[in-house]
C-alpha positions as CSV (number, residue, x, y, z in Angstrom):
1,X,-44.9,-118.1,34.4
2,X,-48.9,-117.7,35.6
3,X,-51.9,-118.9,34.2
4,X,-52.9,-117.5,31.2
5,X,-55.3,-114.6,31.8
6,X,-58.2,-115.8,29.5
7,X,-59.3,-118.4,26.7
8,X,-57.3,-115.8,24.2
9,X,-55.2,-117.6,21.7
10,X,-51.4,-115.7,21.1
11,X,-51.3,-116.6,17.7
12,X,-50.6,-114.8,14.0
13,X,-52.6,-114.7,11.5
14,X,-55.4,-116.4,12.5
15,X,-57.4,-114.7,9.5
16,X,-54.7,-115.8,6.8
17,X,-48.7,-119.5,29.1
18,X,-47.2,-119.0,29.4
19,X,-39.7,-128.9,39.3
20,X,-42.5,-127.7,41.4
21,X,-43.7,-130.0,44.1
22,X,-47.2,-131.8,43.3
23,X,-50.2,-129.3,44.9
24,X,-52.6,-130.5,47.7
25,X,-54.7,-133.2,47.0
26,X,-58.3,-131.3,46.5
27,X,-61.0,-132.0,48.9
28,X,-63.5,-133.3,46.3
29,X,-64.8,-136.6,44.6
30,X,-63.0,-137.2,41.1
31,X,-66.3,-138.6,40.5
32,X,-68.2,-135.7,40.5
33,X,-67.5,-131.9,40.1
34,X,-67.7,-129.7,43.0
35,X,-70.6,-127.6,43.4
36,X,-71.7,-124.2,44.6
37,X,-73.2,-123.2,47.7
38,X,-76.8,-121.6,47.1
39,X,-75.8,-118.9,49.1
40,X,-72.8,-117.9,46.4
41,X,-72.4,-113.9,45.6
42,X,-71.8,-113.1,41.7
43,X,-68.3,-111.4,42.8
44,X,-66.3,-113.5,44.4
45,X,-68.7,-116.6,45.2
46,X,-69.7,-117.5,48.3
47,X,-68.7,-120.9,50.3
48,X,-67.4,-123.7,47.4
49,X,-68.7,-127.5,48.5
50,X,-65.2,-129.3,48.0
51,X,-63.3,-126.4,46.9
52,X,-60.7,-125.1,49.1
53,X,-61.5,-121.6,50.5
54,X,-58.1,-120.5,51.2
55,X,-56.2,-120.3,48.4
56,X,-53.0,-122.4,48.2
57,X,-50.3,-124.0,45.5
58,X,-52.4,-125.8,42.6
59,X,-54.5,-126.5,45.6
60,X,-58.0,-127.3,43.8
61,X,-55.9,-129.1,40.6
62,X,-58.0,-132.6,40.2
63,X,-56.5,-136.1,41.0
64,X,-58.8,-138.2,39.0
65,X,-58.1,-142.1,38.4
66,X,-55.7,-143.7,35.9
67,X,-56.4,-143.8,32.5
68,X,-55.5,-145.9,29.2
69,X,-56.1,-143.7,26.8
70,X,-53.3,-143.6,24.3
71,X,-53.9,-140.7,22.3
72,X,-53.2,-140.9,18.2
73,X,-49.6,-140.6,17.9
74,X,-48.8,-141.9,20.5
75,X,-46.6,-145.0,19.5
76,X,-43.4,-147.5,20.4
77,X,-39.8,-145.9,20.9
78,X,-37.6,-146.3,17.3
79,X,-35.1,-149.5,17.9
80,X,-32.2,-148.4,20.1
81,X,-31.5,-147.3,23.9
82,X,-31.9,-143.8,25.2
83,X,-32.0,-140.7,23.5
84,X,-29.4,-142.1,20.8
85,X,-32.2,-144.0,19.4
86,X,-33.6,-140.7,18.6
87,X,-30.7,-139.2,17.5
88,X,-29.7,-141.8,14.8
89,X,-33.1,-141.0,13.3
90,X,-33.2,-139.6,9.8
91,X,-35.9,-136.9,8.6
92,X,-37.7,-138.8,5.6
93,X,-39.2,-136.0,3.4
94,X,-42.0,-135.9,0.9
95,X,-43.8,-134.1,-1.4
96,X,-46.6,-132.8,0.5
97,X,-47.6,-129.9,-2.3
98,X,-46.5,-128.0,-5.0
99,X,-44.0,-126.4,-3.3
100,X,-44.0,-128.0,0.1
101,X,-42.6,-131.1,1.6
102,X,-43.8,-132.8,4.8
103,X,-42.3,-135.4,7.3
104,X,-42.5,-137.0,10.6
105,X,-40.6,-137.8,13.2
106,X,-40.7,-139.3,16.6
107,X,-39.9,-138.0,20.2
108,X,-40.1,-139.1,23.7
109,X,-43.0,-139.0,25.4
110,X,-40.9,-138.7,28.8
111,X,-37.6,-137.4,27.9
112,X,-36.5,-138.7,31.7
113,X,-37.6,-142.3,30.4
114,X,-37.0,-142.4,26.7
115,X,-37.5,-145.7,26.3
116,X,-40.8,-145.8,26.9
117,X,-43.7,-144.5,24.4
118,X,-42.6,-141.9,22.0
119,X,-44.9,-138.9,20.3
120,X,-45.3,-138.6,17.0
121,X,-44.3,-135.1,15.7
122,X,-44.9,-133.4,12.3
123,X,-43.3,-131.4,10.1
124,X,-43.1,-129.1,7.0
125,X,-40.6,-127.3,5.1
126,X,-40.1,-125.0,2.3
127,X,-36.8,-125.7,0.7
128,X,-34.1,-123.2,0.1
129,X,-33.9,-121.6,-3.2
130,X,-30.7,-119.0,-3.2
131,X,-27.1,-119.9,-2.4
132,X,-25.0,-120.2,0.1
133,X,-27.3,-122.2,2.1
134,X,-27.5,-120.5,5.8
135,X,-29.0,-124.1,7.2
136,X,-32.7,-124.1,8.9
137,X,-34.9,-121.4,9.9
138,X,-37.2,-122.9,12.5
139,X,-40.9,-121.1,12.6
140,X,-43.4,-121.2,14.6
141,X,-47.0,-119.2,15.0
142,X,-47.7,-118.9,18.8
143,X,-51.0,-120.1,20.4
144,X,-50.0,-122.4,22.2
145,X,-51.6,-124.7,19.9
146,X,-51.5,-122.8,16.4
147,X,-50.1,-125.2,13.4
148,X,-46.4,-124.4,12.5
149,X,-46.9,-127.0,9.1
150,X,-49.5,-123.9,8.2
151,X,-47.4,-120.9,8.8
152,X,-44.6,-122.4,6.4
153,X,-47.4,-122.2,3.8
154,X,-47.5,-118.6,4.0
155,X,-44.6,-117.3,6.3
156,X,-43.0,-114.3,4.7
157,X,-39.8,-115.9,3.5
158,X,-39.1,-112.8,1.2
159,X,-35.2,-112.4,2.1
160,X,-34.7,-115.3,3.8
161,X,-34.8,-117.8,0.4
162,X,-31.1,-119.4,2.3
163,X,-32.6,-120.9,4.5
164,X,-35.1,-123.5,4.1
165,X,-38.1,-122.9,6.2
166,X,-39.1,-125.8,8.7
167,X,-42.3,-125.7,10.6
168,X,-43.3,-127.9,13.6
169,X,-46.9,-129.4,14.9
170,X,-45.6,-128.7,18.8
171,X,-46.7,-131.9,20.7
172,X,-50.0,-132.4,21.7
173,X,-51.1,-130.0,18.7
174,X,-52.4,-130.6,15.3
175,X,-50.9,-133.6,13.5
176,X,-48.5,-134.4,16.4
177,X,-49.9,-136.1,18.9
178,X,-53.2,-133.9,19.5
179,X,-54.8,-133.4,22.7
180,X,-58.4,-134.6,22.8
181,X,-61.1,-133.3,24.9
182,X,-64.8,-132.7,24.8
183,X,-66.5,-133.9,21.3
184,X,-68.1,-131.0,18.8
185,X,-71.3,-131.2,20.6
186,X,-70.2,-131.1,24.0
187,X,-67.4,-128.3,23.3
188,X,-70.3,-125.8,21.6
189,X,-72.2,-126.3,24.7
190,X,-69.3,-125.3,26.8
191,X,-68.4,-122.2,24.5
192,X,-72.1,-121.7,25.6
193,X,-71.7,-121.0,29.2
194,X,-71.5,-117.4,30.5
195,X,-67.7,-116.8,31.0
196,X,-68.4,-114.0,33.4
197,X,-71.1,-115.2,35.7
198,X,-73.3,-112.6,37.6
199,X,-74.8,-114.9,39.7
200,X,-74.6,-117.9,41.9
201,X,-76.3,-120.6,39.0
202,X,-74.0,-118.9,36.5
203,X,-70.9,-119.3,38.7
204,X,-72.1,-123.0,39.6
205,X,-72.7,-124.0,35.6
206,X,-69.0,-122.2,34.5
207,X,-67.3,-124.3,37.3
208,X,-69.1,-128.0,36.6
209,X,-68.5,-127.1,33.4
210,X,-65.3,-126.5,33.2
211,X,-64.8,-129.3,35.9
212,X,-66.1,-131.6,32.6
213,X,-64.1,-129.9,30.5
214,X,-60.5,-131.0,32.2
215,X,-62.3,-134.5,33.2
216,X,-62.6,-135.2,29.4
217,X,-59.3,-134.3,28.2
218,X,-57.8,-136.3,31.2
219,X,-60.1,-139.5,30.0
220,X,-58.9,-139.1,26.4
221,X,-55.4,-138.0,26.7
222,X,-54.2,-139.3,29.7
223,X,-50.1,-139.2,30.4
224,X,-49.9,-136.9,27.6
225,X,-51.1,-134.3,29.0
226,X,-47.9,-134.2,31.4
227,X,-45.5,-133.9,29.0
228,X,-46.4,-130.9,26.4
229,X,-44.5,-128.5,28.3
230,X,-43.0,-125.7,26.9
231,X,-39.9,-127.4,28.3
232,X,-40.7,-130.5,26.4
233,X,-41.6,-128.7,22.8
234,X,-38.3,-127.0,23.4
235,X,-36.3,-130.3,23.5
236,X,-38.8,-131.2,20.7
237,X,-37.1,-128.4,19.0
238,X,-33.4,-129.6,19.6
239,X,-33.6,-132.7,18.7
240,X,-35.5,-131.3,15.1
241,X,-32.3,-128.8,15.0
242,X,-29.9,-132.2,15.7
243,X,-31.7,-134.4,13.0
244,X,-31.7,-131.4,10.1
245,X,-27.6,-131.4,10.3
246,X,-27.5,-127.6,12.3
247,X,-24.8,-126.8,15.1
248,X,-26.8,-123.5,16.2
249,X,-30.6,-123.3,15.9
250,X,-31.9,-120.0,13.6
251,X,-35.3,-119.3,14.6
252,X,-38.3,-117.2,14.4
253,X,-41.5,-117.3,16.9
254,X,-44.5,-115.7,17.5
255,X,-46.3,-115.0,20.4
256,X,-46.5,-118.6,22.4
257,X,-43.4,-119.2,20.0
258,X,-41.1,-116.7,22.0
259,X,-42.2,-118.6,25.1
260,X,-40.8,-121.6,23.3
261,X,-37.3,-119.7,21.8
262,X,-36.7,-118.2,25.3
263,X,-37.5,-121.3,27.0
264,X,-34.6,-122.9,24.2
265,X,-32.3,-120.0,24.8
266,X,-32.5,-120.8,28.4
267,X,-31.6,-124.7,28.1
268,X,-29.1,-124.7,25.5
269,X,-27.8,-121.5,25.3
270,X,-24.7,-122.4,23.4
271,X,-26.9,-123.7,20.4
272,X,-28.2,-120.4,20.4
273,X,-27.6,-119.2,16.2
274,X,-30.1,-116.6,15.3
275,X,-33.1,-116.0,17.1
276,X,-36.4,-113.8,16.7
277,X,-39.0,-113.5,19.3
278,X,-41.9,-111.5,17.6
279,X,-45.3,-110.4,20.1
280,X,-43.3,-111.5,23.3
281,X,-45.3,-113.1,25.6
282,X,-44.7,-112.6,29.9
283,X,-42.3,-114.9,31.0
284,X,-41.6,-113.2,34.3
285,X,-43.8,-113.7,37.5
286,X,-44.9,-110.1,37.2
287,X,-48.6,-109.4,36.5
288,X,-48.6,-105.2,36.9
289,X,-49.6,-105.8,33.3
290,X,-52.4,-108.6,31.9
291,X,-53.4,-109.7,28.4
292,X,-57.0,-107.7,29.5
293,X,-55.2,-104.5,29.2
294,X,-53.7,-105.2,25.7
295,X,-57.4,-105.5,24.5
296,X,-58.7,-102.7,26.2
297,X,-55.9,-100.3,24.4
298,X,-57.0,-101.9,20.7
299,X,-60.6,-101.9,21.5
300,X,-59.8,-98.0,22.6
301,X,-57.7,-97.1,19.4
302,X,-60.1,-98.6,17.4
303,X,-63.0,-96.7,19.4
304,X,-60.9,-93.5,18.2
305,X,-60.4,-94.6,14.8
306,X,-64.4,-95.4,14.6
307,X,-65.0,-91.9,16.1
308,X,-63.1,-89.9,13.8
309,X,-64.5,-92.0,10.7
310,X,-68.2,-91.3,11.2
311,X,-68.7,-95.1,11.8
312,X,-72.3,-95.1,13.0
313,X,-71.3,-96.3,16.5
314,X,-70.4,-93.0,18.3
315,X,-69.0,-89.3,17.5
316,X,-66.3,-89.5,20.2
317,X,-64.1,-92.4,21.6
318,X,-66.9,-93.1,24.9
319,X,-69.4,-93.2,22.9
320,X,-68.1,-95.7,20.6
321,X,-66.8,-98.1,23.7
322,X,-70.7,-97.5,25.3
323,X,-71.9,-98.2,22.8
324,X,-70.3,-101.6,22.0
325,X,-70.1,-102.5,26.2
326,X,-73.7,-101.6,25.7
327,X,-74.3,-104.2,23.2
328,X,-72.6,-106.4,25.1
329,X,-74.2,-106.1,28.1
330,X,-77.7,-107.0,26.3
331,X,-76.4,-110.1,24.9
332,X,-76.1,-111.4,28.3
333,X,-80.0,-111.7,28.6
334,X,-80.9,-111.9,24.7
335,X,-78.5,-113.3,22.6
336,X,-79.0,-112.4,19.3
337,X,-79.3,-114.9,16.0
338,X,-76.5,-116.0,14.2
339,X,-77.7,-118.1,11.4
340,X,-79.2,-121.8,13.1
341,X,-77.1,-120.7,16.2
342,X,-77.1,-117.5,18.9
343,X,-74.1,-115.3,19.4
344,X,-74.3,-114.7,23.0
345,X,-71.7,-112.3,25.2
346,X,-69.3,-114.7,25.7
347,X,-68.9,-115.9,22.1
348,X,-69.2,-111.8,21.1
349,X,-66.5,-110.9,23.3
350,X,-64.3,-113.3,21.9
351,X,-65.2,-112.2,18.4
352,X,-64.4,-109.1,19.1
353,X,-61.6,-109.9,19.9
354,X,-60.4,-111.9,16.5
355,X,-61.1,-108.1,14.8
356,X,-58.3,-106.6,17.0
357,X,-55.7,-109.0,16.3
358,X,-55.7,-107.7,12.6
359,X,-54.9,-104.0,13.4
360,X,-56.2,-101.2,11.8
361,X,-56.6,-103.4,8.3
362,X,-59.7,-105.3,10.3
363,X,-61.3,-102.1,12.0
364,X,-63.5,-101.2,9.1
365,X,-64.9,-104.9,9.1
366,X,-65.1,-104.9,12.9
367,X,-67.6,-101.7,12.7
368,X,-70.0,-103.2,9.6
369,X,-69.9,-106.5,12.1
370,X,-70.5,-104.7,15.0
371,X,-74.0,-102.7,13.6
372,X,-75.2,-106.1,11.8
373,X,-74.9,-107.8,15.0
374,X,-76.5,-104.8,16.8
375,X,-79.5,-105.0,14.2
376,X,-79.7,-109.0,15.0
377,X,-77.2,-110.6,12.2
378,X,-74.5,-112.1,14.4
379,X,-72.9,-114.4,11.5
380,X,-69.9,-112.5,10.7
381,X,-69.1,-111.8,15.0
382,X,-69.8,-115.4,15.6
383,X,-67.7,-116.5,12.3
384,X,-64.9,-114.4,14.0
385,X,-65.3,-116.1,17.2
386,X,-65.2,-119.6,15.9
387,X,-61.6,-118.9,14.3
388,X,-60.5,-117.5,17.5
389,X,-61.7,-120.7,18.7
390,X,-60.8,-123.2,16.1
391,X,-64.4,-123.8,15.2
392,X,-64.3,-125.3,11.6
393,X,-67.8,-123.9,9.4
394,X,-68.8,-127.6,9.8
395,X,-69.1,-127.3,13.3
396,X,-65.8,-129.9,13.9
397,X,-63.3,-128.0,16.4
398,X,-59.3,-128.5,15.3
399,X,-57.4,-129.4,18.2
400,X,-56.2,-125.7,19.1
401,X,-59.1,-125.2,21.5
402,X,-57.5,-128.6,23.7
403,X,-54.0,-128.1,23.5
404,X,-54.3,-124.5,24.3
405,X,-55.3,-124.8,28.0
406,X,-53.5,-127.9,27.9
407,X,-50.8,-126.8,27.1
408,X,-50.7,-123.4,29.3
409,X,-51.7,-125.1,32.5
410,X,-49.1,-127.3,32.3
411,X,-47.0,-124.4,31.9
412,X,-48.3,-122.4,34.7
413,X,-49.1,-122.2,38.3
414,X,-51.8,-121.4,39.8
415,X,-53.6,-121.0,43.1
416,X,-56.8,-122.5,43.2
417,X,-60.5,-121.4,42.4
418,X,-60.6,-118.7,45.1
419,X,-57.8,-117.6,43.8
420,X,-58.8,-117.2,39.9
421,X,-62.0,-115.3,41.4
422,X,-60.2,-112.2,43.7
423,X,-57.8,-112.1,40.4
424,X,-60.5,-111.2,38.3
425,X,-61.7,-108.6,40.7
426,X,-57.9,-107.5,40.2
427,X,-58.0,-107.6,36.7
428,X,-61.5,-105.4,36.2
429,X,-59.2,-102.9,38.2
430,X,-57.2,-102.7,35.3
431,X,-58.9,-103.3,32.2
432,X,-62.3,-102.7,32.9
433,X,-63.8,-104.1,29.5
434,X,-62.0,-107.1,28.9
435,X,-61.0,-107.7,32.2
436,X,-64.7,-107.8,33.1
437,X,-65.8,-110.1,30.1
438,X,-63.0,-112.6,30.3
439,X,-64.4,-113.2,33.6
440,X,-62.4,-116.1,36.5
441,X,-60.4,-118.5,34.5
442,X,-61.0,-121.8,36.7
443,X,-59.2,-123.7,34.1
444,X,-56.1,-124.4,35.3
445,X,-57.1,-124.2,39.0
446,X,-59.2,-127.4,37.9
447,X,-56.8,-128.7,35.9
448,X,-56.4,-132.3,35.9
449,X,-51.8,-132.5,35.9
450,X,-49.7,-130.7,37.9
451,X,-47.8,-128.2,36.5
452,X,-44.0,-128.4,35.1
453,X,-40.8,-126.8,36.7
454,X,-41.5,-123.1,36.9
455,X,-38.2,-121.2,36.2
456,X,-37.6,-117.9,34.7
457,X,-35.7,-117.9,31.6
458,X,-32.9,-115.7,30.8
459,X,-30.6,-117.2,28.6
460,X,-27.3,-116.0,29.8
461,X,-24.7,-117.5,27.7
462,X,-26.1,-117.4,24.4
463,X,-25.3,-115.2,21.8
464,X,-27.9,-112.2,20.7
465,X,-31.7,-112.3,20.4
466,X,-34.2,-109.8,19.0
467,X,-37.0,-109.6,20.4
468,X,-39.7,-107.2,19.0
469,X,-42.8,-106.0,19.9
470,X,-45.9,-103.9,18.6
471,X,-47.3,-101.0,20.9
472,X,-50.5,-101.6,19.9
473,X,-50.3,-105.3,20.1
474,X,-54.0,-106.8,21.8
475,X,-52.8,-110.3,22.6
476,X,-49.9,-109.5,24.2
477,X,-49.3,-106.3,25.7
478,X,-45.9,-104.0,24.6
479,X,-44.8,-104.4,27.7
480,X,-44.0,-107.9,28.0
481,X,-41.6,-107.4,24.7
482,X,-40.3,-105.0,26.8
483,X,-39.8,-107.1,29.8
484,X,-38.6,-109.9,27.6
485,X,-35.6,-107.9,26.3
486,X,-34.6,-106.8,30.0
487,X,-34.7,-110.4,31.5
488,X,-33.1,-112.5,28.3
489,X,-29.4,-111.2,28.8
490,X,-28.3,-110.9,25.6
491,X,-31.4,-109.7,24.0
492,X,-32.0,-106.6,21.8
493,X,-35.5,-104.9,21.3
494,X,-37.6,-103.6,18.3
495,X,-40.2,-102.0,18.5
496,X,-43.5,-101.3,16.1
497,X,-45.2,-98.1,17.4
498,X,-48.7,-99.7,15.2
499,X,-51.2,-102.0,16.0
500,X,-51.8,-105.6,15.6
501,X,-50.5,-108.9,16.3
502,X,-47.3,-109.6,15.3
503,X,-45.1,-107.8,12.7
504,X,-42.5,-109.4,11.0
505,X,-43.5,-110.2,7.5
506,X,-45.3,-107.3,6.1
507,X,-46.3,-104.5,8.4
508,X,-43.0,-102.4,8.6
509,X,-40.3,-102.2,5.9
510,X,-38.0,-100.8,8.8
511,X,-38.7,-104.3,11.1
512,X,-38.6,-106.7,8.6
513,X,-35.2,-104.8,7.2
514,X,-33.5,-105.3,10.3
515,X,-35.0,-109.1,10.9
516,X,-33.6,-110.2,7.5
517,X,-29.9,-108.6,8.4
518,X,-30.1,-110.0,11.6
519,X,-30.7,-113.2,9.9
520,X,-29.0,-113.4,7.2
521,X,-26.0,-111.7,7.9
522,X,-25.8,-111.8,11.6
523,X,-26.0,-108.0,11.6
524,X,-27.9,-107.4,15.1
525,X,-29.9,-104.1,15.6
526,X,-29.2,-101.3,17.6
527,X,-31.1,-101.5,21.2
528,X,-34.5,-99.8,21.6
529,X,-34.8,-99.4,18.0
530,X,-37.6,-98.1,17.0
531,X,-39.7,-98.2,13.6
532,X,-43.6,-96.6,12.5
């Protein structure tokens, strides 16, 4: 699994990546970030001071000084030795709302030293309301970083009322143990910087920044932020399946969340039950195609769609996508008001962005947003961008914006800043709009951990999996779904020919038909079945 390709949450519904040696020890000071040569070109920069110009295995990752930060959650292991300890614990359940009920239980920090400090993890669950009780269905909304305790608020349980319906706070997310970075202030000012820098200063102020960026979260979260591996949520998610009485895990995730059930599938693939993956994510090493591309094709089908309806932004598909890459382009010099606050290209991009996730339902709202920012009312783009980025309207950022990068660049390898930079010249190769906006992500390559054991999963042993997938998915392409389903053995694929992110619960009568049966009955669908 890679670095993820930009600051683009996998999640659904947000209206409502994916044991290696430690890398090289990086030239530079922990004690300040490394800097850019005056001489640096936009694309790729010139010499780096204290940044490797050979790229190399998590060669630029920092190694910054031991902290003591104990982030909230973060607490004494339950009475006992070892894992049994955890085991022996019993889910205490309470009435959370009307038809909700809430919990938490605790989990190792270090599952190779349990009897240290232990995470706190949080849960929901929608009870069961038809009989025979088919146990626990396990949900989870993607990100990394999204909150499973919201999805069971309004998951699409319509079919499934056997089961009762248990979502998770992953660690290092939400009310389990969150990831803490940057304050409010300090976070808007980095959302602020130019993501795609066309020039030396530009380059030099995304690096520093981002440099502060994995510097804060390492101050305030310290040890944590080595153990929210996917790996580690998925023994969070065994020991959950343990404690709730189940002998086979029945589960269904989203985007990030099929990392997580393939990830499961591959460590305990006898405790395999029933499981969905829904908006697969790449878990292979190949990049032939990037999360860039999936955006280009919405921001194309909705280019159509905007042509054909007399939209006011262009008579033919081009003219549509010149026109809003022209917009674009402008904010990069003038930002244009939004409110007290400026949407600039960066923050546009990503609000464009949060439109596509929606599918067709959102295109009509994406082209009023689009003129009224042209005309210089950038609210409703910049509104879209802070849900993208878990920007509350109070200004307060939720922890999704931490624990995503946290969480991926634990998850991933990477190469180093040099690196990140002749990828993005790659990626503009491919998806010339968004590969071009989403600019180098020096996140991970500055990351302040190394990265967990990279592996890819299969799951041989364990009994069927659907996996489905949406060709007109933004977030992540078709053709990781279709990947997905070739390297998990015993997986079958569905496919949505539509749009949108995600589609289980809703979209198609013909997916969610064949989810339920698969489900409830164990009836698993035909493979390569496909549904409009």
């Amino acid at each position: 699994m890679r670095t993820p390709s930009r600051w683009i949450v996998g999640v659904v519904a947000l209206f409502a990546f994916a044991g290696c040696l430690p890398g090289t020890a990086p030239s530079q000071s922990a004690s300040s970030p490394p800097a850019v040569a005056s001489s640096a070109s936009p694309t790729p920069t010139g010499p780096l001071i204290g940044i490797s110009q050979t790229p190399g295995f998590e060669i630029d990752r920092l190694r910054l000084p031991a902290t003591t930060a104990r982030p909230d959650g973060v607490v004494d292991p339950p009475s006992g030795d070892g894992l049994n300890a955890y085991l022996r614990q019993t889910i205490q359940w309470r009435q959370c709302a009307e038809r909700y009920q809430c919990a938490t239980i605790l989990a190792p920090l270090d599952y190779a030293n349990p009897n240290r400090e232990a995470v706190t993890l949080a849960l929901a669950r929608k009870r069961a309301t038809a009989s025979p009780k088919l146990g626990t269905l396990f949900v989870n909304p993607g990100g990394p970083g999204a909150s499973g305790r919201n999805l069971v608020t309004y998951f699409a349980s319509k079919g499934l009322e056997q089961y009762d319906i248990v979502g998770w706070d992953p660690r290092g997310t939400n009310a389990s143990t969150p990831v803490t970075c940057f304050d409010d202030a300090a976070t808007d000012a980095f959302n602020q910087l130019d993501s795609s820098p066309d020039d030396a200063a530009e380059t030099e102020a995304l690096i520093a920044g981002t440099y502060e960026f994995a510097k804060s979260c390492w101050e305030h979260s310290g040890e944590l932020l080595e153990h929210i591996s996917t790996i580690d949520t998925a023994r969070d998610l065994d020991l959950m399946r343990t404690l709730v009485g189940d002998s086979t895990l029945s589960y269904l995730g989203y985007s990030y969340g099929t990392q997580i059930g393939a990830v499961y599938a591959d460590l305990f693939p006898q405790r395999v039950g029933r499981l969905v993956l829904d908006a697969a994510v790449d878990i292979t090493d190949d990049d032939t195609v990037i999360q860039a591309q999936g955006f280009d094709l919405a921001l194309g089908n909705f280019a159509s769609w905007c042509a054909r309806q007399n939209c006011g932004l262009g008579t033919s598909k081009d003219e549509v996508l010149g026109t809003i890459t022209g917009f674009l382009d402008r904010l990069d010099a003038q930002p244009v008001p939004a409110g007290v606050r400026k949407l600039t290209q960066s923050l546009a991009v990503t609000g464009i962005a949060g439109y596509l996730y929606g599918g067709i339902p959102s295109w009509q709202a994406l082209a009023r947003d689009l003129q009224a920012a042209m005309a210089g009312n950038g609210v409703r783009l910049l509104r879209s961008s802070d849900g993208l980025n878990g920007r509350g309207d109070d200004g307060h950022y939720g922890s999704l914006f931490y624990s995503f990068p946290a969480i991926g660049c634990v998850d991933s390898k990477d190469e180093g800043v040099v690196e990140a930079e002749q990828r993005w010249l790659a990626d503009q190769q491919k998806a010339p709009i968004y590969g071009k906006y989403f600019g180098p992500i020096y996140t991970c390559a500055l990351w302040p951990v190394r990265s967990a054991p990279q592996f890819q999963p299969t799951g041989d042993g364990a009994a069927p999996i659907v996996v489905v997938g949406a060709t007109g998915d933004p977030a992540t392409p078709y053709q990781n779904a279709v990947t997905m389903a070739q390297q998990l053995t015993s997986a079958v694929l569905l496919t949505y020919e539509g749009e949108g992110h995600g589609t289980f619960g809703g979209k198609s009568e013909c997916i969610d038909s064949a989810v339920i049966a698969y489900l409830t009955q164990g009836t698993v669908p035909a493979d390569d079945t496909r549904c409009q």
